[in-house]
C-alpha positions in Angstrom: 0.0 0.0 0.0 1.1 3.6 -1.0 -0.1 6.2 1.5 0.0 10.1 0.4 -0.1 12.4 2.7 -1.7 15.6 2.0 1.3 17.6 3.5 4.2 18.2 1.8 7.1 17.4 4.5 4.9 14.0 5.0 6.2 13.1 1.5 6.6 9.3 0.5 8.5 8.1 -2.0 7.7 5.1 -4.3 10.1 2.9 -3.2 9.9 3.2 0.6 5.8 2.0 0.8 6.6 -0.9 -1.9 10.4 -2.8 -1.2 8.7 -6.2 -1.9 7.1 -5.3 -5.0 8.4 -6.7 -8.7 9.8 -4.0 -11.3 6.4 -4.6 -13.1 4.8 -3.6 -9.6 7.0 -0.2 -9.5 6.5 0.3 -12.9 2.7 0.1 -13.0 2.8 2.3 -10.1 5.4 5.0 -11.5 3.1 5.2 -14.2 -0.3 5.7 -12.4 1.9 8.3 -10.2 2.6 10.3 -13.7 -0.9 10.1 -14.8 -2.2 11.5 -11.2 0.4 14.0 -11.3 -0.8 14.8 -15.0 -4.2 15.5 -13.6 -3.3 17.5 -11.3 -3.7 15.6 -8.1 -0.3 14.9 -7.0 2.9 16.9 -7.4 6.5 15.4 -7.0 9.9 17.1 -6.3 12.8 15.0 -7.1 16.1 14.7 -4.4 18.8 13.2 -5.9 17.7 10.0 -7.4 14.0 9.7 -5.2 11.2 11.7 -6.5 9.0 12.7 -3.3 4.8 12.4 -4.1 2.2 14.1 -2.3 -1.6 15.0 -2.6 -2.6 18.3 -3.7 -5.8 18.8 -1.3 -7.8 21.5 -3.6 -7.7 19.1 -6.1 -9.2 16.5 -4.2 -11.7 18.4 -2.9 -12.6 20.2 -6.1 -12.6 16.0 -7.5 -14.9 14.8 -4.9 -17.1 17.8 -5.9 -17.4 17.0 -8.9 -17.9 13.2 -7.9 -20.7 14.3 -5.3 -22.6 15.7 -8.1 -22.1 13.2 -10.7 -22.9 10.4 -8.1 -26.7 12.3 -7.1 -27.7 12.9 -10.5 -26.9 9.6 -11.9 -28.9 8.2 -8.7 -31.6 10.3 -9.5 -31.7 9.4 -13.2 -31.9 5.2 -12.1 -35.5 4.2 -12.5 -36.6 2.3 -8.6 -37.7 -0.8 -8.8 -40.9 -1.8 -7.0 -41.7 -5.1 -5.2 -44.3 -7.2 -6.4 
């Protein structure tokens, strides 16, 4: 398990949540990091040879927004279904 903090100097790196993991594993995850960061939900400063992830928490929230909305207007859209 990976676990991003939302604070900056509570930074993890990719290697220090997943030391039994495969290449493959650390290479799926590298790339899932990228395409977070790409949206705009992580950022990343690099030290040396570690790059350093956290969670950017406007994003989140402006996310789970979205997702709150989305979520209650698809319910609302789902025909109920009535016992017979």
């Amino acid at each position: 398990t990976i676990r991003l903090s939302t604070e900056r100097r509570s930074s993890v790196t990719l290697h220090s949540r997943s030391s039994t993991m495969t290449v493959t594993h650390h290479q799926t995850i590298s790339h899932h990091l990228k395409v977070l960061r790409q949206a705009g939900l992580l950022d990343c400063e690099r030290r040396g040879t570690w790059v350093y992830y956290w969670v950017i928490p406007a994003a989140l929230q402006q996310l789970s927004a979205v997702l709150l909305v989305e979520a209650s207007s698809t319910a609302a859209d789902v025909p109920q279904e009535t016992a017979v």
